[in-house]
C-alpha positions in Angstrom: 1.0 130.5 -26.5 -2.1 128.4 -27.4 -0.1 127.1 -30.6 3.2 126.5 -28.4 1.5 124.1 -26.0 -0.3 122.1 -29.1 3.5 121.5 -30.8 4.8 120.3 -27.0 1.6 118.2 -27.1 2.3 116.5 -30.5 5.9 116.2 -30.0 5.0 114.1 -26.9 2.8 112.3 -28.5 5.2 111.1 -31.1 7.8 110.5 -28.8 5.3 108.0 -27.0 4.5 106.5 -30.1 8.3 106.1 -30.8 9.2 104.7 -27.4 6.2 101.7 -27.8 5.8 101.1 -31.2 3.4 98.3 -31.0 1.0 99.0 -28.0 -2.6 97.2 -28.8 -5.6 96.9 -26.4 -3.2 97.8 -23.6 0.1 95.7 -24.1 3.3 96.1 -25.8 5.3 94.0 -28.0 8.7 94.5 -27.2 10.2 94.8 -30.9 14.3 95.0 -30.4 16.6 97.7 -31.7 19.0 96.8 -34.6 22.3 96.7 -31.9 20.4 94.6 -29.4 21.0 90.9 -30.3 17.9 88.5 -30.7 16.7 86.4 -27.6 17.6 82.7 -28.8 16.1 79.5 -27.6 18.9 77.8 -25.8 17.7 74.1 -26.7 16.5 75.2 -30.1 19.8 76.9 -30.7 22.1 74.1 -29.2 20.3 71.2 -31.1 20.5 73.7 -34.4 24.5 74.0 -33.6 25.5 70.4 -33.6 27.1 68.4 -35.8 27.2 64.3 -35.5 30.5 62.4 -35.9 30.1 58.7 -37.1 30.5 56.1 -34.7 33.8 54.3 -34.1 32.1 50.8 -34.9 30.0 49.7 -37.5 28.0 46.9 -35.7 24.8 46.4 -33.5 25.5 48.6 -30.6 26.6 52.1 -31.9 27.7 55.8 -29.8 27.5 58.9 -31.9 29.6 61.2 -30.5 27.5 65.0 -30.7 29.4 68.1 -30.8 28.0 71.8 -30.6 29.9 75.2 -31.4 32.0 76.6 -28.3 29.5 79.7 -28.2 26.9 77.3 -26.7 28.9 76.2 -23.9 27.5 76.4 -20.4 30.4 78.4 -18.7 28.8 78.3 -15.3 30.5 75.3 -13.1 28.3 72.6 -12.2 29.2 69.5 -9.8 27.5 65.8 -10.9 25.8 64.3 -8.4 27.4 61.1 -8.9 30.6 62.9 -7.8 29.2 64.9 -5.0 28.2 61.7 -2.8 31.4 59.9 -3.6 33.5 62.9 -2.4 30.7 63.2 0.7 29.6 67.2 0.2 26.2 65.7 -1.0 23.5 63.8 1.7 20.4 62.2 0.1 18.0 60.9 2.7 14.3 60.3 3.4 12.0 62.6 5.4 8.8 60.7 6.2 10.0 57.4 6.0 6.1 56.6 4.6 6.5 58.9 1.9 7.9 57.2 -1.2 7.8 59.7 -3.8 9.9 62.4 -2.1 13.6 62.3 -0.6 15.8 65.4 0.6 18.9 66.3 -0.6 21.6 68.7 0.6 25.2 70.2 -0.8 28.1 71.6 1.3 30.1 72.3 -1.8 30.1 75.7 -3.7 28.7 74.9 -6.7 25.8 74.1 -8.2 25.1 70.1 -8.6 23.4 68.6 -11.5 21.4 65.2 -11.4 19.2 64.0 -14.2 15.7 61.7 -14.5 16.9 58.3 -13.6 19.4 58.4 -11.5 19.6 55.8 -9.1 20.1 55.8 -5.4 20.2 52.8 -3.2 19.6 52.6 0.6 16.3 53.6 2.5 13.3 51.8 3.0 13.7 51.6 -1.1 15.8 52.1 -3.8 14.9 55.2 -5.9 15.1 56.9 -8.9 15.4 60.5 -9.6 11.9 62.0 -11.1 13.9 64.9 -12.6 16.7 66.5 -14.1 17.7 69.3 -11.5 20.0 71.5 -10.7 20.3 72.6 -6.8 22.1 75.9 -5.2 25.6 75.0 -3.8 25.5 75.4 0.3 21.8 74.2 0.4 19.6 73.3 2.9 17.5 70.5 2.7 16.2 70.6 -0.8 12.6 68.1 -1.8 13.5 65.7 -4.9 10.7 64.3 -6.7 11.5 60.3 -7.3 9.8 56.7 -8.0 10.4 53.5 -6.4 13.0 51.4 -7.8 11.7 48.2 -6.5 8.5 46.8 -5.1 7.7 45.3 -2.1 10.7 45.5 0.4 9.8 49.1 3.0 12.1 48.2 5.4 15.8 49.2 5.9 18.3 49.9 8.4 19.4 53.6 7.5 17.5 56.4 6.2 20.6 57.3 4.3 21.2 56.4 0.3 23.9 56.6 -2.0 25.2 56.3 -5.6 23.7 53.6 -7.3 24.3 54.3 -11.2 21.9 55.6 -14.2 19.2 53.6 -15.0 18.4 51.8 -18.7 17.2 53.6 -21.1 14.0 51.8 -21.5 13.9 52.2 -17.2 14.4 56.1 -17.4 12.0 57.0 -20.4 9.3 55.0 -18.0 10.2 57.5 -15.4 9.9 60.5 -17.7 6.5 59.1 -18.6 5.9 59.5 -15.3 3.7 56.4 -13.7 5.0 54.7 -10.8 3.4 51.6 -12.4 5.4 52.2 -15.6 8.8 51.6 -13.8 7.8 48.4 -12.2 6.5 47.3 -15.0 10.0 47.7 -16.6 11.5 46.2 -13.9 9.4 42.9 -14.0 9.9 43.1 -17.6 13.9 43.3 -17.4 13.7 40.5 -14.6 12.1 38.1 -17.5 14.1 39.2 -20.2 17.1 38.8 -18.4 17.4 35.0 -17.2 20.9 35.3 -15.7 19.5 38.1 -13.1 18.2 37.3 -10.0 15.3 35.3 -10.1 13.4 36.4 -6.8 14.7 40.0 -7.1 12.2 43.0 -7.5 15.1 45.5 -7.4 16.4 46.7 -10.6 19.9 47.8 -8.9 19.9 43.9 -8.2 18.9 43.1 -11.7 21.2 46.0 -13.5 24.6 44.6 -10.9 24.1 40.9 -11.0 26.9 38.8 -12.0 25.8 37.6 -15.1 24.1 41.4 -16.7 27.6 42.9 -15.4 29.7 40.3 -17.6 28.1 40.9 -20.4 27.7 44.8 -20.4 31.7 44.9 -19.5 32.2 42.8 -22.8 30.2 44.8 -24.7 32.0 47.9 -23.4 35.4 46.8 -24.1 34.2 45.7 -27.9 31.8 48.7 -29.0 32.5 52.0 -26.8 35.8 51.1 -23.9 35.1 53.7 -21.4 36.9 57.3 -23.0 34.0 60.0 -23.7 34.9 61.0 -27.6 36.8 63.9 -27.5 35.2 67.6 -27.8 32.1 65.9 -27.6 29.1 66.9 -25.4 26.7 64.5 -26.2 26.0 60.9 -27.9 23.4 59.2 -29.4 23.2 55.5 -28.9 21.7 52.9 -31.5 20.7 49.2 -30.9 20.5 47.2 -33.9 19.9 50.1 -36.1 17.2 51.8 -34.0 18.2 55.5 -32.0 17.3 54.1 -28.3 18.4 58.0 -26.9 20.1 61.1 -27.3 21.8 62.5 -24.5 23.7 66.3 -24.5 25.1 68.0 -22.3 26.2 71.5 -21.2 29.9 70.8 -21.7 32.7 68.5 -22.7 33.7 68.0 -19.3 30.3 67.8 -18.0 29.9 64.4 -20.6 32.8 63.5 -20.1 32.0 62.9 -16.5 28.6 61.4 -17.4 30.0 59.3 -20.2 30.6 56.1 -18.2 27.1 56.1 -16.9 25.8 56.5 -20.1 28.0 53.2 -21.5 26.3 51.8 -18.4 22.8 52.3 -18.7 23.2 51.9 -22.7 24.6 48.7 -22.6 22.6 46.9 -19.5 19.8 47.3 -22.5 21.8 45.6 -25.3 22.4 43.5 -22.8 18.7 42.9 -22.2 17.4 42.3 -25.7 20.5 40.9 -27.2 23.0 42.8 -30.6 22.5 42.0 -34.0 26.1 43.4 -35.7 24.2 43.2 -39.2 21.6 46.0 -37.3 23.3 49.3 -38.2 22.3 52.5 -38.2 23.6 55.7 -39.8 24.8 59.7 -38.7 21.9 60.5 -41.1 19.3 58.2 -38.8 21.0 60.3 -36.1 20.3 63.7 -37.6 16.7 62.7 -38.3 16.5 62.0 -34.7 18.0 65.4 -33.4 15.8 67.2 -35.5 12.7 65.9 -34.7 13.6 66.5 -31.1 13.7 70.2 -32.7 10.6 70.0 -33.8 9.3 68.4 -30.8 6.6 70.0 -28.3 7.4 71.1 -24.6 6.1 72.0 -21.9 7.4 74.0 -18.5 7.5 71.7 -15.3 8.4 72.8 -11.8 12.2 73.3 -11.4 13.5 72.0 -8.4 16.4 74.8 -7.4 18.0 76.7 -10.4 17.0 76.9 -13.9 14.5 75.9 -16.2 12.6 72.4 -16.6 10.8 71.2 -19.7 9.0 67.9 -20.4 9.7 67.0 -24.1 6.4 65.4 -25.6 7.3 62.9 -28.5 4.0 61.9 -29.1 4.2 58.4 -28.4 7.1 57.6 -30.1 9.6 59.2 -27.5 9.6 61.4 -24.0 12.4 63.6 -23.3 13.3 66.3 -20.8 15.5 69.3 -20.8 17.0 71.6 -18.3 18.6 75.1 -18.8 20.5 77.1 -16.7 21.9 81.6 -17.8 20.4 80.9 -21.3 23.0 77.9 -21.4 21.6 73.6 -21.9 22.1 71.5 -19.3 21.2 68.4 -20.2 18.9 66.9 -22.9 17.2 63.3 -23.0 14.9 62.5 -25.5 14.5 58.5 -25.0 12.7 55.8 -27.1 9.4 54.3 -25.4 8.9 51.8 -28.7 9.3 48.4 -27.8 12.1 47.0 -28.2 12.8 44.0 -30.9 14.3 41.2 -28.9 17.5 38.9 -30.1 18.3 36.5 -27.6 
């Protein structure tokens, strides 16, 4: 009997030892079975699956259309922002009309909506921009978005309400992934000397970005280097200025870029705008891949999500900021920016 309960014992004991194969000071490594797939980074894994197609001009302003395999498609539907206010199931409005840094936002549509760090709404006591990629519940309440003042010194308005404004510059949104209030003014004062056809008492950069003479200029430049068609099967696109990567910006889906690519030609080419195109400038899909892999090997961190998925800041020491948002093991959106300063030719 004694010998009986000693084999039970043992065969316990191995079955234990089978079950948690790595159990040290008190915790377990999970260590996966051969039929369970591998738990795979979603950003690593997207920005390992894509492949760069060369750009339709060879000049000073350049869009390199960024495709992944279908497997890393998010199949979850999302709504833009953009799209929800202009249709009307999205409200963006202030709370404490003395709080600056934090608006409200609510959705009567189904789905899920997706805004990213730099949009820009107009209206309030201020014009904002958004802090944060995000991605909020469909049928919300009242959810808090994080944001920076697009202009200083005007607090007064008539409504409470905002709306659409656009996507901000590059150069404007990699201030606000930097994230100092002081930063984006600084850009904007910046922009308002660099630019001497914008308006010269103006401390709003939705009046700088729309004025006549910025406007001209970017619609010429859009018509002659990128016309307004996302490339097909793309979900992404880097952009160069006069041979330098300026941003990469990828998204879940083709249809999500392709409703984000005229926003993109927007904010891309307000900054060639800016600083001015030399078509002898070029870069290269190789510059391109250089870029997407050291965004690979770039460092991140978690941030607070506001609603669904997951938020990380993308630390390129110095040299770039980015920011990423995932959603069911699936990319969002990706933005890793230049913060160099730009090399003027006007």
């Amino acid at each position: 009997m004694h010998s009986r309960i000693l084999g039970v014992c043992a065969f316990l004991v191995l079955l234990v030892t089978i079950a948690w194969p790595n159990v040290i000071g008190g915790r377990a490594e999970y260590v996966p079975g051969p039929d369970v797939p591998p738990i795979i980074d979603p950003i690593d894994g997207t920005l390992a699956a894509t492949s760069v197609q060369p750009a339709p001009t060879q000049s000073g302003v350049q869009f390199f259309p960024i495709s992944v395999t279908p497997d890393w498609f998010l199949t979850d539907r999302v709504v833009p922002l953009h799209e929800g206010l202009r249709n009307g199931t999205i409200e963006i409005r202030e709370g404490d009309r003395m709080d600056q840094y934090r608006l409200y936002m609510r959705s009567s549509g189904d789905a899920p909506v997706f805004g990213q760090a730099g949009d820009f709404f107009g209206g309030g006591r201020q014009d904002r921009f958004s802090r944060s990629d995000f991605l909020a519940p469909g049928n919300s309440a009242w959810l808090p978005l994080d944001v920076f003042c697009a202009e200083f010194g005007r607090n007064t308005g008539p409504t409470d309400q905002f709306g659409w404004g656009g996507l901000g510059s590059p150069q404007v949104r990699g201030r606000v992934l930097s994230g100092a209030q002081e930063g984006v003014w600084d850009e904007i004062r910046q922009m308002r000397s660099d630019m001497p056809g914008a308006l010269a008492g103006t401390t709003s950069y939705g009046a700088i970005a729309r004025s006549d003479k910025i406007q001209a200029e970017a619609d010429a430049l859009a018509g002659r280097y990128a016309g307004h068609v996302a490339p097909r099967n793309a979900v992404g696109v880097a952009c160069t200025l006069n041979g330098r990567v300026l941003g990469l910006d990828m998204y879940g889906s083709p249809e999500l870029f392709a409703s984000q690519w005229p926003l993109l030609v927007q904010s891309y080419l307000v900054e060639a705008s800016r600083i001015g195109v030399r078509d002898e400038d070029r870069a290269t899909v190789e510059d391109v891949r250089l870029a997407i892999e050291q965004t690979r090997r770039t460092a991140r961190r978690p941030v607070p999500s506001i609603g669904l998925g997951e938020t990380w800041a993308l630390d390129g020491r110095g040299s770039a900021t980015g920011m990423a948002l995932t959603y069911h093991g699936r990319l969002v959106h990706l933005a890793m920016l230049s913060t160099a300063p730009p090399r003027h030719f006007r």
